[in-house]
C-alpha positions in Angstrom: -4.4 8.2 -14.3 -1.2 6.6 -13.9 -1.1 2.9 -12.9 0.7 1.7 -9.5 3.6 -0.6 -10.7 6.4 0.3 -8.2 4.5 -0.4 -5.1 5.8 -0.5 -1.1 4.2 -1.8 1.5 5.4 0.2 4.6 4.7 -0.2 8.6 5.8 -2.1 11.9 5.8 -6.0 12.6 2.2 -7.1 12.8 0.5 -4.2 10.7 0.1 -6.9 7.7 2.1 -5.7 5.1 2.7 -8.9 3.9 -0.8 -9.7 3.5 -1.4 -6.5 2.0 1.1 -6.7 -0.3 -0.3 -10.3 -1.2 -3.8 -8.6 -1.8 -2.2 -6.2 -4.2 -0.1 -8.4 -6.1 -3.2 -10.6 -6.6 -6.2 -7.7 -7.9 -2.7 -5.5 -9.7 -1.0 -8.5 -11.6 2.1 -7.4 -10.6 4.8 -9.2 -8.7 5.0 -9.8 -4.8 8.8 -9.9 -3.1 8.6 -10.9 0.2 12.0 -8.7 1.9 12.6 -10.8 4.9 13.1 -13.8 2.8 14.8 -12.3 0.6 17.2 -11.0 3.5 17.5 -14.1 5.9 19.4 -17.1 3.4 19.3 -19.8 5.7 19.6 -21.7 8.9 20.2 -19.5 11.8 19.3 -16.3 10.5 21.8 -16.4 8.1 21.7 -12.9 6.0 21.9 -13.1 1.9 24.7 -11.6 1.0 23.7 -10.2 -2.0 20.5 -9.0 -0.1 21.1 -5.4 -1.6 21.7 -6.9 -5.3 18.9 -8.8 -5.6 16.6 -6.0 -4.1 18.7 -3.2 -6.6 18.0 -5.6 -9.7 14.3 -6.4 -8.7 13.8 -2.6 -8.3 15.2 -1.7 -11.5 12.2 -4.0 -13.0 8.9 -2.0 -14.3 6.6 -3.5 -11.5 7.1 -4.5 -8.4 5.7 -5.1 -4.8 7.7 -5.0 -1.8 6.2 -5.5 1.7 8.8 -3.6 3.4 11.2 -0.8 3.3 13.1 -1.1 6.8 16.5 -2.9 6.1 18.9 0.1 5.6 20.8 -1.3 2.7 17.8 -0.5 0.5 15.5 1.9 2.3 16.6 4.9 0.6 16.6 2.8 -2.6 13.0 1.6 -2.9 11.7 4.5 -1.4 13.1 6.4 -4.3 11.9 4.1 -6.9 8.3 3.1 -5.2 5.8 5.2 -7.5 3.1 4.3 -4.5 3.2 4.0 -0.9 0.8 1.9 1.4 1.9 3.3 4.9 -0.3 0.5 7.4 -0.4 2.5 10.5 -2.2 1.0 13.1 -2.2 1.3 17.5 -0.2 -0.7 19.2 -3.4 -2.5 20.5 -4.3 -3.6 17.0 -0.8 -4.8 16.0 0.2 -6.7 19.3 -2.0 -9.1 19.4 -1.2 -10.1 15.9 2.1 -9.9 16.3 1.4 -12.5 19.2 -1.1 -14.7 17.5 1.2 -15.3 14.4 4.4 -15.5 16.8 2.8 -18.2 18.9 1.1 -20.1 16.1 4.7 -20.0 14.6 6.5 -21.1 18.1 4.2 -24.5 19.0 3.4 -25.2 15.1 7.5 -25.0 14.3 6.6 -23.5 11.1 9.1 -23.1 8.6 9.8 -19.1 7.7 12.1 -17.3 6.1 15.4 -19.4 5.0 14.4 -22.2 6.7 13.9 -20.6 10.1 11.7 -21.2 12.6 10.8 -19.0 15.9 11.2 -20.3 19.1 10.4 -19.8 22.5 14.5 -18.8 23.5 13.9 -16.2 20.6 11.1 -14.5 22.4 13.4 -13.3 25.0 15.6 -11.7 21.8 14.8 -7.7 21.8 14.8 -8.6 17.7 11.9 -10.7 18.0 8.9 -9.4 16.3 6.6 -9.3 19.6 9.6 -7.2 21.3 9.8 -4.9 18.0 6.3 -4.1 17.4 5.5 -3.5 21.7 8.5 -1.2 21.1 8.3 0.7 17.6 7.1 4.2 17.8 5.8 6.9 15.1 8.4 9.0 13.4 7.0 12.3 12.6 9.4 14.7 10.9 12.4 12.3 10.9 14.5 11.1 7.1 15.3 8.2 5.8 19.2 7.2 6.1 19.8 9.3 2.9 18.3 12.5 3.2 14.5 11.9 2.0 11.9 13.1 4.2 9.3 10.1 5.4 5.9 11.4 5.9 5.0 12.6 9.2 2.3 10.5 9.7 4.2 7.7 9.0 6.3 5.6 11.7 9.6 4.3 10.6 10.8 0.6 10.6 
C-alpha cells in the first residue's frame, strides 16, 4: 500500500480543513502549509506575490499537506500533484455555525490571522468574508478545475 505524502485538504470556509490538515500532519509526520497565509503577506490583505512560487516549490517537495486547493493560481497545480484527497463536505447547517463561531471569536478577540490581519466587524458586510462565502458556496457536481481536470462530482468547488 502506498503511503499518502502529497496530501490536500479540500472543502468550503468552516468545513475544518485546516484542522484536518493539522490532525494529518501530526499522526503522518509530514509537513502542514497553511494556503491562506501563505497567500495574504501582510497588513490589509496584502497578497504574496510569489504566492504561486512558493506553493510550486513546496509542491515539488516529496510530502506535503495543504489545507486548500481554491486560489486559482495553483488549483490545477496541487490537484495534479496531490497523491490523496480529503474532500470535507459537510451541509450548510454544520459549516455556518462554525464559520460564525470562529468569525466572531476572531472579531471581539482581535486575533491576529493571516499576515497580520485581523477580521472586523466592517469586514462582515464584505461578500469575501468567510460567513458570506460559506452561506453562499454551493456543490459542484460535474464541473473542472480551471485547467481541464475533472473535480469529483460529489465534491463542491472552492
Amino acid at each position: 500500500m502506498t503511503r499518502m505524502r502529497r496530501i490536500l485538504v479540500a472543502g468550503i470556509s468552516g468545513a475544518g480543513k485546516s484542522t484536518m490538515a493539522r490532525a494529518l500532519s501530526s499522526r503522518l509526520a509530514v509537513p502542514y502549509h497553511e494556503m491562506d497565509a501563505l497567500h495574504f503577506a501582510g497588513p490589509g490583505w496584502a497578497v504574496n506575490d510569489a504566492f504561486a512560487t512558493q506553493v510550486a516549490q513546496i509542491a515539488a517537495s516529496p510530502a506535503w499537506i495543504f489545507d486548500s486547493y481554491g486560489y486559482p493560481q495553483v488549483r490545477d497545480l496541487l490537484w495534479e500533484r496531490a497523491d490523496t484527497v480529503v474532500w470535507l463536505d459537510y451541509s450548510r447547517r454544520v459549516i455556518m455555525p462554525r464559520v460564525l463561531r470562529r468569525s466572531l471569536r476572531r472579531t471581539l478577540l482581535r486575533e491576529r490571522i493571516f499576515g497580520g490581519n485581523r477580521e472586523t466587524l466592517t469586514g462582515w458586510f464584505r461578500r469575501d468574508h468567510p460567513a458570506w462565502w460559506a452561506g453562499h458556496s454551493t456543490g459542484c457536481a460535474g464541473r473542472t478545475s480551471s485547467g481541464g481536470s475533472t473535480i469529483p462530482a460529489s465534491a463542491p468547488y472552492e
